[in-house]
N, C-alpha and C positions, 0 to 999 in steps of 0.2 A: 144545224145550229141557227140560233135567231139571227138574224141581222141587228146589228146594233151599233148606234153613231153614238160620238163621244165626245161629249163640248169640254174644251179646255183638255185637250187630252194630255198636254204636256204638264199639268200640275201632277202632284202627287199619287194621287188616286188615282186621276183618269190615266196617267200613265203604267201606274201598274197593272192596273184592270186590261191593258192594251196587251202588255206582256203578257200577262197570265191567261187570257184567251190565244193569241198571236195566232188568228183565224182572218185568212180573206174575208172573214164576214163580218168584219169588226172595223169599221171607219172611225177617224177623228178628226177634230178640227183644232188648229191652237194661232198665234198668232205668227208662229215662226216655227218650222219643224225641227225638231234634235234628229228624226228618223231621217234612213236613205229615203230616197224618191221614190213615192210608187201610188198605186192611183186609190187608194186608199185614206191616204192624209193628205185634207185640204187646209190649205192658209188663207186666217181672213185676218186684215188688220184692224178692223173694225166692225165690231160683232154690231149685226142687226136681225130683226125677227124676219125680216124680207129673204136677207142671205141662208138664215137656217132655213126657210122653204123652199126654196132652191136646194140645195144639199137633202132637203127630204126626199121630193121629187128627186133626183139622180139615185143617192144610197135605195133607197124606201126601206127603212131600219122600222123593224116591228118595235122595238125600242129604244131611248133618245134618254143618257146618261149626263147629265146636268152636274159639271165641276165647274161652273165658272164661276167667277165670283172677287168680290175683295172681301179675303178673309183673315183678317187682318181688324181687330177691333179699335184701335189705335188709328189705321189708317181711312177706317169707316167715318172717325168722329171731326179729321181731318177734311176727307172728299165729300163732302155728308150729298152732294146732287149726284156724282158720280155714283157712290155708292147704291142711291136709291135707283138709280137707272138701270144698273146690271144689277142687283141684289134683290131689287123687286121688280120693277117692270118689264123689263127683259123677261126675268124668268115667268113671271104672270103671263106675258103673254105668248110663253113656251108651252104655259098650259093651255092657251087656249088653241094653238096651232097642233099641239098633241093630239085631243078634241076630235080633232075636225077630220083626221085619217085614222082614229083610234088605236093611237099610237101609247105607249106603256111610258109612262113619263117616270123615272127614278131621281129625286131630286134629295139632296143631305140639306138638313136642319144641323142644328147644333143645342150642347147643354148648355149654350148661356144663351138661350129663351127661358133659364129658369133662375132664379134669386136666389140658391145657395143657402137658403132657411131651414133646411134639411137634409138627410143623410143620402139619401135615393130617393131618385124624381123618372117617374114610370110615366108612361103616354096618358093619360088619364091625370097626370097634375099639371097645374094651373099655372100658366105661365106669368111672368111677372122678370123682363130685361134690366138689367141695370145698363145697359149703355146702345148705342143705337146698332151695333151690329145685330143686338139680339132681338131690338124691336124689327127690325126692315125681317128677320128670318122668322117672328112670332106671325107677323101680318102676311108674310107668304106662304104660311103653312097653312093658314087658314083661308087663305084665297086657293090653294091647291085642294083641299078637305070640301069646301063650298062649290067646288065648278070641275072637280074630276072623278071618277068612278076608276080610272085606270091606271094607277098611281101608286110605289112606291114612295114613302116619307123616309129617311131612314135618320134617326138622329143622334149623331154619330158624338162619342167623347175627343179628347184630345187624340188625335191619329197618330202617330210613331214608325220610322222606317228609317233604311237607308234615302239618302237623299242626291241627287245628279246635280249636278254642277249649274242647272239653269234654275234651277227649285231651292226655295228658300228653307232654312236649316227648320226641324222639331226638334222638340223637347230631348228627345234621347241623341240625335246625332249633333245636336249643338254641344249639350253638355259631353262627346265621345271627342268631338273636336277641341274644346280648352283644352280637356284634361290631356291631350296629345301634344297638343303646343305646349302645357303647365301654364296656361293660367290659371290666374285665380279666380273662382264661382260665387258669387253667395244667391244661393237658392232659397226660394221661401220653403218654410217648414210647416205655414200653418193655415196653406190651401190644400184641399185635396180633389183629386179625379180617378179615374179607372181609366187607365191608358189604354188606348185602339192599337193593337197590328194591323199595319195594310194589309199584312198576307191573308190576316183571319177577315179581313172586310172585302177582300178579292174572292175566297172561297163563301164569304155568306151571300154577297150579292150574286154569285154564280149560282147556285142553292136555288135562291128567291126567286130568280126569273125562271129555271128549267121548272122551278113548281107553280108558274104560273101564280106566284101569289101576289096581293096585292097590298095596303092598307099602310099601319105605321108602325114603326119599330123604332124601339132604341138599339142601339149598337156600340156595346164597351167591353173591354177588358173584364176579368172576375177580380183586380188585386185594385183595391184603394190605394192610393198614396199621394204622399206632397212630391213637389218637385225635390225636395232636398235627403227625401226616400229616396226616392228613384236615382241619385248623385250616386248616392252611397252601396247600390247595387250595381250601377256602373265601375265604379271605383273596383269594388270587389271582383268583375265580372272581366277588367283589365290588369288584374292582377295591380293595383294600388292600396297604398295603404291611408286609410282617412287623416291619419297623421303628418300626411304629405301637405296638409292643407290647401288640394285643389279646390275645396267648396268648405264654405263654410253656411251655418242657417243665418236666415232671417225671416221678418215680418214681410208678406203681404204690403203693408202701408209703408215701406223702406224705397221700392218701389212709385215712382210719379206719371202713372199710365193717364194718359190723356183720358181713355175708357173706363169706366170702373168693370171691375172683374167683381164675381161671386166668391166667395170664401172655399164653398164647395159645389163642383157641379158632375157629381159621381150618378151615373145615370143604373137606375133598375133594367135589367132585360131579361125579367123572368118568360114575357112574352116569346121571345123570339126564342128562347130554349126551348121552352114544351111546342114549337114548333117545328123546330130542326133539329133539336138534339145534339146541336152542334159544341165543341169543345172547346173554349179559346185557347191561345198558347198562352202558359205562363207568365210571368213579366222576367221572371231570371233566364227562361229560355229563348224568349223573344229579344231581349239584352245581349245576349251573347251571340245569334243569330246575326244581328244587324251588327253589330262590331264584327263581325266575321265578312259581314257584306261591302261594309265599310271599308273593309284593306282589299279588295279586289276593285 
């Protein structure tokens, strides 16, 4: 198996991506470790490109999975120097330390690089941010496309999964949590995405690297919906009844996000199909999956 180091391994991704290899060959890095002790997971408290060469030199990972980040568009428009320093520069100059030992660099874009003007937005459309998390990942994606040959893009929709007690809530296990306490929800009704399973994004990015491949991809779900869909599948999926009134719809603009959001940012990935042929899970079976994960 490759050797592969894993920044930010404690967020969401890089920690399941951790689990779902759970190979001596598989190192991470995070600020503070959740895992026992073992010589595999290092802690930095302050990430720099000096320290990630060092950790190259010891691991020597054929390749270097890039989850750090503030991802958070709110908190982007907020730290707007912080953000730039880990969201672009940092990772820029992850590419270029990649480079230099021809190291396979896998780094996640996002669909709000794209303005929501249309139904599905494929690698080949035209980007256009509406708030500065999507400009800092528009301009690093073209700084990684301009200065790497050896490079996964993967640009991923909204992600979905159980979530660990150090990891901040998604879409699905926020709204699995109200509705368990009975609060009350109001969900927009008149945004929509293609929700990600970690697990299908654990098995594609596993895929992608054993096939040596490289370039850019979108990565989403097959089912469209708003968030106040996806409520009402939950509902159903916990055996509630929408008359309960745990969610009710509303507008998008109900909402006072510091960041503007897109209307819709449902990503095409015909590409990565007729590549792998791979099958996402469902969104009612991936539902029920993680509520299942959820009470263990």
């Amino acid at each position: 198996m490759e050797k592969i180091l894993i920044l930010g391994v404690t967020s969401n991704i890089g920690y399941n991506l951790f689990k779902y290899w759970n190979s001596e060959f598989i190192y991470g890095v995070c600020r503070k470790s959740p895992f026992a002790l073992n010589n595999n997971i290092f802690e930095e408290e302050n990430y720099s490109i000096n320290k990630i060469k060092i950790l190259i030199d010891k691991c020597k990972p054929s390749v270097i999975i890039n989850c750090l980040g503030i991802n958070n568009p709110d908190e982007c428009e907020k730290k707007k120097e912080l953000s730039y320093e880990l969201n672009y520069r940092f990772a820029a100059s992850l590419v270029d330390a990649c480079n230099e030992t021809n190291i396979k660099l896998i780094n996640f874009s996002s669909s709000l690089v794209f303005s929501g003007n249309k139904l599905l937005f494929n690698e080949e459309s035209t980007p256009l941010a509406l708030n500065y998390y999507g400009e800092l990942k528009t301009n690093l994606d073209q700084y990684i496309r301009e200065n790497s040959s050896n490079y996964l893009l993967l640009r991923l929709s909204t992600v979905v999964g159980k979530v660990k007690s150090f990891q901040r809530h998604n879409a699905v296990s926020h709204i699995v949590e109200n509705i368990k306490r009975k609060n009350n929800l109001k969900l927009v009704s008149d945004s929509t995405t293609n929700y990600l399973y970690v697990k299908d994004l654990c098995q594609i990015i596993d895929k992608l690297i054993l096939g040596n491949y490289t370039g850019e991809f979108n990565i989403a779900g097959d089912d469209i919906l708003s968030r106040y869909e996806l409520g009402k599948i939950i509902l159903e999926a916990m055996h509630r009844d929408l008359k309960e009134n745990f969610i009710e719809p509303c507008s998008h603009q109900d909402f006072n996000n510091l960041a503007k959001r897109p209307i819709n940012i449902s990503l095409n990935c015909n590409k990565l199909k007729k590549l792998l042929s791979y099958k996402m899970t469902p969104v009612k079976q991936f539902i029920t999956e993680i509520i299942k994960d959820m009470e263990t």
